[in-house]
Steps between C-alpha positions, in 0.01 A plus 500: 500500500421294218678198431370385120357703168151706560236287373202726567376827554486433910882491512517805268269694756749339744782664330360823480419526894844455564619805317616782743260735610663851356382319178120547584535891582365762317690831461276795349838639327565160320161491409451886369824436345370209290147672435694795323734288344161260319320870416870614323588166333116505330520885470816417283301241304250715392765768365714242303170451341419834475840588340654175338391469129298224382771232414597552894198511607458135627857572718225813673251237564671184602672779769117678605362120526758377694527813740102426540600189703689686718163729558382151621702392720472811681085462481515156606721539795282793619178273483618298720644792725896381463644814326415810745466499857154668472252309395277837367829574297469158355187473405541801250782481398387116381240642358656781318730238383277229368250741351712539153526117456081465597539307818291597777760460800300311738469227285897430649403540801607094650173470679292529183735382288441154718144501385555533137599148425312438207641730309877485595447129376398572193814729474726262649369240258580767174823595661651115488365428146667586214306821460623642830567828310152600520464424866478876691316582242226242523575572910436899410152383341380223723570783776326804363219339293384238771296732647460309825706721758480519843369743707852549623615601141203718375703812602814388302257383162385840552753688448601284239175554292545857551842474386429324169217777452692805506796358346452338154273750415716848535818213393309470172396865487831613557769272318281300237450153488822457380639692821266275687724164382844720470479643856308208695348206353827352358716559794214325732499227284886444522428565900304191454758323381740526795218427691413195347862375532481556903145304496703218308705464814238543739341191312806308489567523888136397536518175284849457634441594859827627507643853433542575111726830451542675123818652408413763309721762303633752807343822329179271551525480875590850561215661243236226662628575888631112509094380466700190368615405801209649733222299292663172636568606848180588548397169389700325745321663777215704485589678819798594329535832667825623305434892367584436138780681507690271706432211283845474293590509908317210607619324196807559536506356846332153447741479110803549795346219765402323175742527292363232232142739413569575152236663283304398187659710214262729336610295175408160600167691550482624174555186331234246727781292669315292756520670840788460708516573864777510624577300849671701808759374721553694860870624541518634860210458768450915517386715268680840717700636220566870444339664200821722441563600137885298487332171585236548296786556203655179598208299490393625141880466379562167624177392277555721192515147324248290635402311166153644575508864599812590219347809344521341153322202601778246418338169636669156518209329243458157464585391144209302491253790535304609211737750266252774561564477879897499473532835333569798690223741369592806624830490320373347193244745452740790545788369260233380222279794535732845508679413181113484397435860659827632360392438158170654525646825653793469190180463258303794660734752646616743278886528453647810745855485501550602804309183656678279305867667661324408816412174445855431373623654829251300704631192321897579539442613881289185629756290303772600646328472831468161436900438381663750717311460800259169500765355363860563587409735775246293719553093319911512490578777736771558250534837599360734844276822451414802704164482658375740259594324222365164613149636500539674174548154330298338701227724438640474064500138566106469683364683173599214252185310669813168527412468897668613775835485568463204738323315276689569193854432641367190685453352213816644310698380760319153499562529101858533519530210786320296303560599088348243267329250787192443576521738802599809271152695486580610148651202376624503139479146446114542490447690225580863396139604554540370844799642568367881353232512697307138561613422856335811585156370396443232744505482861766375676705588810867749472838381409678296790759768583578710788421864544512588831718754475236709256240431797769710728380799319213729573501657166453162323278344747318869435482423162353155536224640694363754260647352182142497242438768618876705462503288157149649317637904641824466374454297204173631367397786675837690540538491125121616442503778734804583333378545161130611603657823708750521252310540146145408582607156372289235782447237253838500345653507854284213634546283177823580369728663747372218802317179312692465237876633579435189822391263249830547303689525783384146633520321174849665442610341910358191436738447178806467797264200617492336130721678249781501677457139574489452101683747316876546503828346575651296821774753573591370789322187588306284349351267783165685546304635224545916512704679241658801395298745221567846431109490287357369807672788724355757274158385623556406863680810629836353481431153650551316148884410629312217714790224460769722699204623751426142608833403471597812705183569703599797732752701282250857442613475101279313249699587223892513587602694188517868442284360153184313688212674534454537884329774605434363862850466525564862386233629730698300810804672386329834462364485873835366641670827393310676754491267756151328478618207413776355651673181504486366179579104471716418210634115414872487448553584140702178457203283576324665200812401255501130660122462466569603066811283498338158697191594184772539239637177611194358494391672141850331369456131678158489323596598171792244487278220630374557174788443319701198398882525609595179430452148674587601895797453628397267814325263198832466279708169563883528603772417226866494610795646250580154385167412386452836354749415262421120460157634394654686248714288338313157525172642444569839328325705668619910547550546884679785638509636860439849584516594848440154621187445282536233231301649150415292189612750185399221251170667374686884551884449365358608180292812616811638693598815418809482526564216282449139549884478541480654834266264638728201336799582697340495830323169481527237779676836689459775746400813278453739845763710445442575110140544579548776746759685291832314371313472173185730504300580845175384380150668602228478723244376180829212434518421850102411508539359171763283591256384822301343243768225411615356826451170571710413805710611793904451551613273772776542701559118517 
């Protein structure tokens, strides 16, 4: 067992002996399983290219590139005779593999890999430099234009040469230069790119001498055959011996003995942070745990936000760090740069009507995902669904591109725990811009709140998974497909109907972050900062009544009246008349009229603070009756008492009404009874005007 953090590669090698031995075997199934699945995956790269039009065709070759890895992995287990039990099988199969991406395969062969030192320096130099980009490539040429092989790889080389021969010339021939680039040349050079990230880690574990992981994107790990994690375990040991597709197995295993390996995100890549390695910690002395599917589900749920491994990349950064290094890039380039590709599709797309209906219904549906289900459904459990209906709005809700639901009700739950502190994600009290949509463009970790009974359910924890991709086929592609098999309208679909109907929908969301922070009235409370707005429900689904919703968190209604615009609330009601939804929370009506009267009260204490009613009562000095009326005859002063309250009428005897008369006959005595009605039963504007003239308080003495 070991007792302190790895500290060099020797320990890692250590670790990897002790994994259990079914992790080593090879099982030709598995492996013909994973061939076919690498030849399909690039098969359905080439026809997105093929098909997709030219705007989409960089989504074609990001997908071809990236299955190319996956051709790889399957070449460079076979060199070194860890994918089929034959080692005949292997060899072509390697080389069949690594012929498209120019590799002769004995070149991975470990034994003459060994002797090729010079140049995997000069890689591993490139790969930890700032230029690291470049570093299969300048691998891929070092390697094929050296021209000092071995005798053991002359074979290999020549098949490659052959290869390269036949190929670019009938390529050209057939498809044009153009078809050359479209169909091959760009999607190696974005193969490159994924490879260079995996030589980046190799390079960091060797300066480190300690394993370096990258977290990258999950469609990334399944298109590339998990080379990300492969690259470093075969680092650790170069008698690694795992086929490669049991290395999300074996890393699985030493992440559960070691439960502190974390991985490098792909974005701290991206943007040069300094390497980090991160240090391991045993947890048991054994490394005998079943590969079963359930524990294999508990281990990735119970980690779904390890600051470094959340699929948005939502770090902890020090403040201190250079700007460019705190801001989440993935998410800033997405919300800066669709409203960008919106307008140019608006600007170049002619107007079809019938796109524009879908777009409108693309924006209204993934809306009300977000309200009926994100929202109320999933955040405040205000109400219970049918199965069916909890994947229909989830799936409505995944297509607004505003997270999953775990990570979008974490931090709405963590924003109504915490409204207006420094612990509210969106907080208010930092700006509007922040509030709209600025948290979202720096890294940081989820709201403190608890959601562990979303993690309970397979459908969400589904959805987590696979959410890019389930967010780019229901938000972009749904609505294209829709219009392109429709009316022949691809471009409109893509740009109108899915870009732009999302970017509208966000911006409209993210007003229930900021407007309704701003705009409106305190209905009901007015201790946090959310208020009620009937303009800001018209743009955020029904969410604009945001004083009673935080004052009233899990009752399913936004807008209580049969006048507020609520259509999430209409839509609960709709499905609750045929039973899929059920149990609908409501807040005693009663609370709602307290809530308006305690704010009424309020409303009225503040307006007659800002008033003058007189000198107060508790600041007047006490006169008995027998002073009252020496003051008036020794110093001639108008006192009369009215209800206990002594009043100077000097300066108003002569404005009275009534006469000065009246006012004579009742000085130096109690006027109560002719003020409240003997005489005249005198106003409320009398009354207040009267307030103005006291000037002391009758003692009983």
């Amino acid at each position: 067992m070991i007792s302190s953090p790895i500290t060099s590669c020797t320990e890692a090698i250590e670790m990897i002996s002790k994994l259990p031995q079914e992790v080593f075997e090879k099982s030709t199934r598995t492996a013909t399983k994973k061939l076919l699945a690498s030849i399909g995956l690039v098969t359905i790269g080439t026809y997105l290219v093929y098909a997709l039009p030219w705007y989409l065709l960089p989504i074609g070759w990001i997908f071809m590139g990236t299955a190319c890895c996956g051709l790889f992995s399957v070449g460079y287990a076979c060199g070194n005779d860890l994918f089929f039990k034959n080692k005949f099988v292997n060899y072509v199969v390697g080389t069949i593999c690594m012929l498209p991406l120019m590799y002769p395969l004995a070149y991975w062969k470990k034994r003459i890999e060994k002797k090729a030192t010079a140049s995997r320096d000069f890689v591993r130099e490139i790969a930890s430099g700032n230029f690291w980009f470049l570093s299969s490539l300048l691998q891929w040429l070092s390697l094929n234009f050296s021209f000092k092989f071995s005798k053991s790889m002359m074979v290999s080389v020549s098949f490659l040469y052959v290869f390269i021969a036949l190929f670019f010339p009938i390529m050209t021939y057939s498809m044009g230069i153009w078809g050359l680039f479209k169909y091959y040349l760009i999607p190696l050079f974005v193969y490159h790119f994924w490879m260079s990230t995996f030589l980046k880690a190799s390079s960091l574990s060797s300066v480190a001498s300690k394993p370096t992981f990258f977290a990258l994107p999950r469609w990334v790990q399944y298109l590339t055959q998990d080379f990300n994690i492969g690259v470093t375990l075969s680092h650790m040991s170069q008698n690694l011996g795992v086929p490669s597709y049991k290395w999300k197995d074996a890393y699985n295993l030493l992440k559960k003995e070691y439960e502190n390996i974390t991985e490098l995100s792909f974005a701290s890549l991206l943007i040069n942070l300094p390497p980090v390695v991160q240090h391991v910690e045993p947890k048991n002395s054994t490394l005998s745990v079943e590969l079963d599917e359930k524990k294999q589900d508990e281990t990735s749920s119970s980690n779904l936000f390890d600051p470094v491994t959340h699929p948005f990349g939502l770090l902890k950064v020090d403040p201190s760090k250079p700007f460019h290094e705190r801001i989440n890039w993935n998410v800033a380039i997405f919300l800066c740069g669709t409203p960008f590709l919106a307008l140019y599709g608006i600007l170049t797309t002619p107007f079809i009507t019938k796109t524009y209906i879908t777009a409108f219904l693309a924006y209204y549906i993934s809306g009300m995902g977000i309200t009926a289900g994100y929202h109320r459904l999933f955040s405040h459990r205000s109400y219970r669904a049918s199965l069916p209906v909890r994947i229909v709005l989830m799936l409505m809700g995944t297509s607004t591109f505003e997270g999953s639901v775990f990570e979008w009700c974490q931090d709405h739950r963590a924003h109504h725990r915490f409204t207006d502190t420094d612990k509210d994600p969106y907080n208010v009290k930092k700006g509007l811009f922040y509030s709209h949509m600025g948290w979202m463009l720096f890294k940081r970790i989820p709201g403190d709140a608890d959601i562990s009974d979303l993690k309970a359910d397979p459908v969400l924890r589904f959805q987590h998974k696979y959410f890019i991709p389930l967010a780019f086929s229901l938000g972009w592609f749904l609505p294209m497909f829709i219009c392109g098999f429709g009316w022949n309208d691809w471009k409109g679909g893509f740009f109108i109907a899915g870009v732009a109907s999302k970017v509208l929908m966000m911006q409209c969301t993210f007003c229930i972050n900021s407007l309704a922070h701003y705009l409106g009235e305190a209905t009901y409370t007015d201790q946090r900062s959310p208020r009620d707005s009937f303009i800001t429900s018209l743009v955020t689904f029904g969410e604009g009544y945001h004083n009673f919703h935080h004052e009233f968190p899990y009752d399913y209604r936004n807008g209580i009246h049969m006048s507020a615009y609520d259509p999430g609330k209409w839509l609960i009601n709709f499905l609750s008349w045929f039973g899929f939804a059920y149990e609908l929370k409501r807040f005693p009506s009663e609370l709602f009229a307290k809530g308006k009267i305690q704010m009424q009260e309020k409303t009225i204490k503040k307006l007659r603070d800002q008033l003058y009613w007189g000198k107060p009562l508790d600041q007047l000095p006490s006169f008995t009756r027998a002073q009252v009326k020496e003051k008036c005859q020794k110093e001639k002063k108008q006192l009369l008492i009215i209800e206990d309250v002594i009043y100077d009428m000097s300066e108003f005897a002569e404005k009275h009404p009534g006469g000065k008369q009246y006012i004579d006959d009742y000085i130096g005595k109690d006027a109560t009874k002719a003020f409240n009605g003997l005489v005249y039963n005198h106003s409320f504007a009398a009354r207040n005007y009267l307030d103005l003239y006291r000037v002391a308080l009758l003692s009983n003495e």
